[in-house]
C-alpha positions as a printed NumPy array, in Angstrom:
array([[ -46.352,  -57.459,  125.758],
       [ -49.656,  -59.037,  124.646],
       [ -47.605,  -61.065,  121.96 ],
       [ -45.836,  -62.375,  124.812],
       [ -48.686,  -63.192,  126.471],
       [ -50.414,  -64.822,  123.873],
       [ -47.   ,  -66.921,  123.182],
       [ -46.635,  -68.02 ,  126.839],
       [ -50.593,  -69.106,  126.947],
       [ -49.644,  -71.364,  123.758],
       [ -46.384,  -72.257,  125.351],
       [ -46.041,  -71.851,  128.722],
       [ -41.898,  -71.264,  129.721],
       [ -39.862,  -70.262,  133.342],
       [ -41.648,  -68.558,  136.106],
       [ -44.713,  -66.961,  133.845],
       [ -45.401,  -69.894,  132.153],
       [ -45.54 ,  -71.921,  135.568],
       [ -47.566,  -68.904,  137.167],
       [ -50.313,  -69.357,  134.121],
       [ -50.649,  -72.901,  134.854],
       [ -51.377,  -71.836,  138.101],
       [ -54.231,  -69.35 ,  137.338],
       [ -55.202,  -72.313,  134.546],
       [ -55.642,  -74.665,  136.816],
       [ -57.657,  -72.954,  139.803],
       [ -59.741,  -70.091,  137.332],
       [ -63.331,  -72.041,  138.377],
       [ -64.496,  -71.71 ,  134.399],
       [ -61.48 ,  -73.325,  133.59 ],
       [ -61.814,  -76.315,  135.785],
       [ -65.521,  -76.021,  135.188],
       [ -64.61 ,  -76.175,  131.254],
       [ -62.401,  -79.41 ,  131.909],
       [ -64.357,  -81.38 ,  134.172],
       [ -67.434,  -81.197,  131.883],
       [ -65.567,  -81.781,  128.704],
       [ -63.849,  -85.171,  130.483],
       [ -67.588,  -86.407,  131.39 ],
       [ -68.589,  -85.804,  127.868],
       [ -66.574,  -88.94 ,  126.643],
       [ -68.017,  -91.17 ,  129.059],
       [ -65.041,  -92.724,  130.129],
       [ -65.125,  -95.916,  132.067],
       [ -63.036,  -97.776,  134.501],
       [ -60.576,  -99.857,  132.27 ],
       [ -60.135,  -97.274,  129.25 ],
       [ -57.616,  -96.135,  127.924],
       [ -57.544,  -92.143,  127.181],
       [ -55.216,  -89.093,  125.831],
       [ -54.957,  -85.307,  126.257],
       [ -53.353,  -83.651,  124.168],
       [ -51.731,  -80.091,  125.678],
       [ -53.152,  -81.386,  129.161],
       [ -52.018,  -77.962,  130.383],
       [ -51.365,  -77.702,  134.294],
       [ -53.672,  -81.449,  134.267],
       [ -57.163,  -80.93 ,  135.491],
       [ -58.46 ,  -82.876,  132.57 ],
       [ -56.215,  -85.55 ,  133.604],
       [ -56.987,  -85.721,  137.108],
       [ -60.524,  -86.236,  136.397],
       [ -59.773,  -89.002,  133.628],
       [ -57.375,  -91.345,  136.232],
       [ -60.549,  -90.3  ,  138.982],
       [ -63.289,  -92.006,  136.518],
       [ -60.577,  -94.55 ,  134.157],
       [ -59.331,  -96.127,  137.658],
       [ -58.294,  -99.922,  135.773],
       [ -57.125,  -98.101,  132.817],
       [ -54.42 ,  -95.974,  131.512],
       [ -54.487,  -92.125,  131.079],
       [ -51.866,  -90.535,  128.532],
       [ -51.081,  -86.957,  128.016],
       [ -49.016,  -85.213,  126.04 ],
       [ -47.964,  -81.136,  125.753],
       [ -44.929,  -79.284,  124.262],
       [ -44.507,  -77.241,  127.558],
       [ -41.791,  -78.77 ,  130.091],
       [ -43.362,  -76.616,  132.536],
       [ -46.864,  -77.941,  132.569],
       [ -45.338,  -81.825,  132.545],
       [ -44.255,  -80.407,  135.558],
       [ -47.233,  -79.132,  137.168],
       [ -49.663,  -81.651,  135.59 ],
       [ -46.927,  -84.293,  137.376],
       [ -47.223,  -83.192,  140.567],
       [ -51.266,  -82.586,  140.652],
       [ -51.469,  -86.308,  139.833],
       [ -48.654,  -87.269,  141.852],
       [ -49.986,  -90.363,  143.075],
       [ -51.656,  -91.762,  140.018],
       [ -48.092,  -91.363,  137.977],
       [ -46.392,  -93.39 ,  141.095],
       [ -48.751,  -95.861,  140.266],
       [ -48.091,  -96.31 ,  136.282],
       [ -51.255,  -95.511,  135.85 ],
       [ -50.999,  -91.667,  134.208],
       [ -48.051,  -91.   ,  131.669],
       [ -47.291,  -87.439,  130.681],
       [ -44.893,  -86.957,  127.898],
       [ -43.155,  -83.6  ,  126.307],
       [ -43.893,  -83.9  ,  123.119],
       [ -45.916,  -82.171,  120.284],
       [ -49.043,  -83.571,  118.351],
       [ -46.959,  -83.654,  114.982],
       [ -44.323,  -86.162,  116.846],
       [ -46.792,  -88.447,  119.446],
       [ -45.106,  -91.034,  121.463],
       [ -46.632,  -94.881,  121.349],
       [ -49.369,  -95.459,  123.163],
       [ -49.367,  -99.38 ,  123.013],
       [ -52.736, -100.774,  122.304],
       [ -55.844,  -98.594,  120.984],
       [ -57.139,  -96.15 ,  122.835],
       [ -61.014,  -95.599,  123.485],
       [ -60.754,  -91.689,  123.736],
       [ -59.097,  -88.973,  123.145],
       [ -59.274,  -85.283,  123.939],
       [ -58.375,  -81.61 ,  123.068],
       [ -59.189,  -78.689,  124.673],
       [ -58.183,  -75.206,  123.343],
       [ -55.693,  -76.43 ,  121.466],
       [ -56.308,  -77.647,  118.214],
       [ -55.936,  -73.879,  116.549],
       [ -52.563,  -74.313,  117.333],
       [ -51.632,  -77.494,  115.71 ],
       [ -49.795,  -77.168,  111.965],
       [ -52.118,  -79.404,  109.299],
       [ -54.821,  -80.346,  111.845],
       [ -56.938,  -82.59 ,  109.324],
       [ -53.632,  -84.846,  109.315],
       [ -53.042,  -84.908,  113.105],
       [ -56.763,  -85.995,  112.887],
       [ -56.72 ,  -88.279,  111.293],
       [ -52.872,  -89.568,  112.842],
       [ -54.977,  -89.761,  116.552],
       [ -57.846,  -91.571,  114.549],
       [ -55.418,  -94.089,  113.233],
       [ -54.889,  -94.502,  117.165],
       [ -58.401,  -95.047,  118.17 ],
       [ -60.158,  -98.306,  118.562],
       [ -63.171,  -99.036,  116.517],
       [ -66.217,  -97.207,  117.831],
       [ -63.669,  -94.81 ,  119.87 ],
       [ -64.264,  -91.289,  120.729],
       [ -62.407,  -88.294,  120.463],
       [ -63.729,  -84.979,  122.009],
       [ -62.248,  -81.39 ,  120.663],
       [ -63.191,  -78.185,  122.861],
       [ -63.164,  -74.787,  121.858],
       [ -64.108,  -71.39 ,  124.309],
       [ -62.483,  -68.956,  122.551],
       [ -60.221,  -66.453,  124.241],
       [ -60.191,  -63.458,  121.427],
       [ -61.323,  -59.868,  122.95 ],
       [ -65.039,  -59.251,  122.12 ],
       [ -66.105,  -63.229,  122.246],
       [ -69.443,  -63.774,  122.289],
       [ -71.774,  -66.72 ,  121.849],
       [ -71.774,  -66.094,  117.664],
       [ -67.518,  -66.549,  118.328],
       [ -68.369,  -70.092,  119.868],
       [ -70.871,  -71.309,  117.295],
       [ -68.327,  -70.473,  114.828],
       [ -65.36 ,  -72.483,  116.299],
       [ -67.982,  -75.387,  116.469],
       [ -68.298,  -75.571,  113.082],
       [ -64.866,  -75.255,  112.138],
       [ -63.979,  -78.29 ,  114.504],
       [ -66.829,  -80.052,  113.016],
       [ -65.584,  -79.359,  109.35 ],
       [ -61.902,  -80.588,  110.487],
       [ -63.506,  -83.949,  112.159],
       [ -65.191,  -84.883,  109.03 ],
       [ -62.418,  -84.299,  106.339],
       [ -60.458,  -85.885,  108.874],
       [ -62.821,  -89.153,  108.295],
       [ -65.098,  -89.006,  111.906],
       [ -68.281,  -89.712,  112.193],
       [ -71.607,  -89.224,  114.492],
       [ -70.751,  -85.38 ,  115.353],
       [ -72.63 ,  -83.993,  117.842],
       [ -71.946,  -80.773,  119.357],
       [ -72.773,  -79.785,  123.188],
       [ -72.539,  -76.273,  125.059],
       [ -71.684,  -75.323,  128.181],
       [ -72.758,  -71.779,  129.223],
       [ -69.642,  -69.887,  130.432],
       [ -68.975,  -66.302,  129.511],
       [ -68.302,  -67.127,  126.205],
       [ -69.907,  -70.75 ,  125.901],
       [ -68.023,  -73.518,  125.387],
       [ -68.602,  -75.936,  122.599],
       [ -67.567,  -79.33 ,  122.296],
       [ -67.63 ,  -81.261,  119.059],
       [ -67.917,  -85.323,  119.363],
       [ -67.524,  -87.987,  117.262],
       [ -66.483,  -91.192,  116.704],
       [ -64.065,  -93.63 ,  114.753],
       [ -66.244,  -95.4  ,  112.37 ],
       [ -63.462,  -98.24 ,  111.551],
       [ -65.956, -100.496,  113.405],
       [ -68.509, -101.376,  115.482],
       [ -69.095,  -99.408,  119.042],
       [ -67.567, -101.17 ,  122.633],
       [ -70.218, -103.37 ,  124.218],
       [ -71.854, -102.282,  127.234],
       [ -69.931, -102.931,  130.64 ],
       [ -71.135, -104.399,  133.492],
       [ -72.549, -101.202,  134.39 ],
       [ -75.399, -101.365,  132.151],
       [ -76.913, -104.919,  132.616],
       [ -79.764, -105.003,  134.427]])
């Protein structure tokens, strides 16, 4: 039983894998955990962003709220959560301006142009040769884009020690995976959740917007 638990929470299928996306998506922490993780990347209004394993699409609800010019992309190997995500951003899909895709991370659709950030949360463990699917969403960045990997981790007995850990093991994947400018912040949830930052170094950072001219 908790095998099959642990394989619907990494791939969510029929009735219990639409009933976690459910708890996913209205468990406070976990919309807590999202929200803040989404403001971490400073997203503005014409960017262009990607989730990968958005999950039942809290994440992505927040980016189309902030990215309302742009374009937000997500992608996750669960027909089920394309699904739900789908149909919590109804509206913003009507309007071409959210695109959820079934697919994996080892076989991403095209994206078009460059994006300016990208995000993962909970879900990089899961991915098969993650210094290569770093550096594949790299590859997809702009110069001076962002990418944003979360970790709280779920394993019985978690503690704070449990989250520094995963920090550092994001951190190590970022940098063989050619990022830059890592920066780690924590959110204090029961265990914390840490989110490692850093940027695509191919060039120079985006100008400031019309938001910081004085």
């Amino acid at each position: 039983m908790i095998r099959y638990l642990v394989r619907q929470a990494h791939h969510p299928r029929g009735i219990v894998g639409w009933a976690n996306g459910q708890m996913f998506a209205h468990r406070p922490s976990n919309r807590q955990r999202n929200i803040w993780a989404v403001s971490l990347l400073d997203v503005r209004p014409t960017d262009r962003v990607l989730e990968i394993g958005f999950g039942p699409g809290i994440a992505i609800a927040e980016f189309a709220r902030r990215a309302t010019r742009g374009h937000v992309f997500g992608v996750d190997h669960s027909q089920a959560m394309v699904r739900q995500a789908a149909r919590r951003n109804a509206a913003a899909v009507r309007a071409h301006r959210v695109h959820l895709t079934h697919a994996s991370v080892e076989q991403l659709p095209s994206f078009g142009d460059p994006l300016d950030a990208i995000l993962a949360v909970n879900s990089v463990g899961f991915w098969p040769d993650p210094v290569d699917r770093l550096r594949e969403l790299r590859r997809l960045l702009r110069p001076g884009g962002r990418i944003a990997l979360v970790s709280q981790p779920r394993c019985p007995g978690a503690t704070r020690d449990t989250t520094v850990r995963a920090a550092q093991e994001l951190q190590d994947l970022l940098t063989q995976a050619g990022f830059t400018h890592l920066r780690v912040e924590t959110l204090e949830l029961d265990p914390p959740v840490a989110c490692v930052l850093a940027d695509n170094v191919s060039g120079p950072s985006r100008p400031s917007d019309e938001r910081n001219l004085t």
